[in-house]
C-alpha positions, 0 to 999 in steps of 0.5 A: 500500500505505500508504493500503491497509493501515492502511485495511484494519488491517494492519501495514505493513512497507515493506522486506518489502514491497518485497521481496515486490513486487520479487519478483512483479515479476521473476518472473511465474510468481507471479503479476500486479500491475496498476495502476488509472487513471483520468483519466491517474492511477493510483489503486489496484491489483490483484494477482494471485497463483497457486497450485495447487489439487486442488479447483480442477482446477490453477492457481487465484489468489487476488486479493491485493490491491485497492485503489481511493483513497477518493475514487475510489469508487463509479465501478465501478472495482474492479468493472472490475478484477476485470472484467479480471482474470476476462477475463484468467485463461483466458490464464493458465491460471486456473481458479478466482479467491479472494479474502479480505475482511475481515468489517467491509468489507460494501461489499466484499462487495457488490461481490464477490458482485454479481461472482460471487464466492460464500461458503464456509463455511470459514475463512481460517487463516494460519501465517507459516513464514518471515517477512521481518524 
C-alpha cells in the first residue's frame, strides 16, 4: 500500500489502514486479500471485497485493490490475478466482479477490458459516513 497509493494519488493513512486490513483479515465474510509472487517474492496484491447487489442477482465484489511493483510489469501478472480471482468467485458465491480505475491509468484499462471487464456509463460517487481518524 505505500508504493500503491501515492502511485495511484491517494492519501495514505497507515493506522486506518491497518485497521481496515486487520479487519478483512479476521473476518472473511468481507471479503479476500491475496498476495502476488513471483520468483519466491511477493510483489503486489489483490483484494477482494463483497457486497450485495439487486442488479447483480446477490453477492457481487468489487476488486479493491491491485497492485503489481513497477518493475514487475508487463509479465501478465495482474492479468493472472484477476485470472484467479474470476476462477475463484463461483466458490464464493460471486456473481458479478467491479472494479474502479482511475481515468489517467489507460494501461489499466487495457488490461481490464482485454479481461472482460466492460464500461458503464455511470459514475463512481463516494460519501465517507464514518471515517477512521
Amino acid at each position: 500500500m505505500r508504493a500503491y497509493y501515492p502511485e495511484d494519488h491517494l492519501q495514505l493513512d497507515e493506522s486506518a489502514a491497518r485497521s481496515a486490513v486487520e479487519q478483512l483479515v479476521g473476518d472473511e465474510k468481507l471479503g479476500r486479500i491475496w498476495l502476488i509472487r513471483y520468483d519466491g517474492r511477493t510483489v503486489g496484491y489483490v483484494v477482494l471485497a463483497f457486497g450485495f447487489s439487486l442488479e447483480f442477482h446477490g453477492r457481487d465484489a468489487f476488486v479493491d485493490e491491485l497492485y503489481v511493483e513497477p518493475a514487475y510489469r508487463g509479465r501478465g501478472l495482474g492479468k493472472a490475478a484477476l485470472r484467479f480471482v474470476e476462477a475463484v468467485a463461483p466458490a464464493l458465491g460471486i456473481t458479478a466482479l467491479h472494479l474502479e480505475v482511475e481515468r489517467a491509468n489507460t494501461r489499466a484499462q487495457t488490461l481490464y477490458r482485454r479481461t472482460g471487464y466492460e464500461d458503464h456509463d455511470r459514475y463512481l460517487m463516494t460519501k465517507w459516513i464514518r471515517r477512521n481518524e
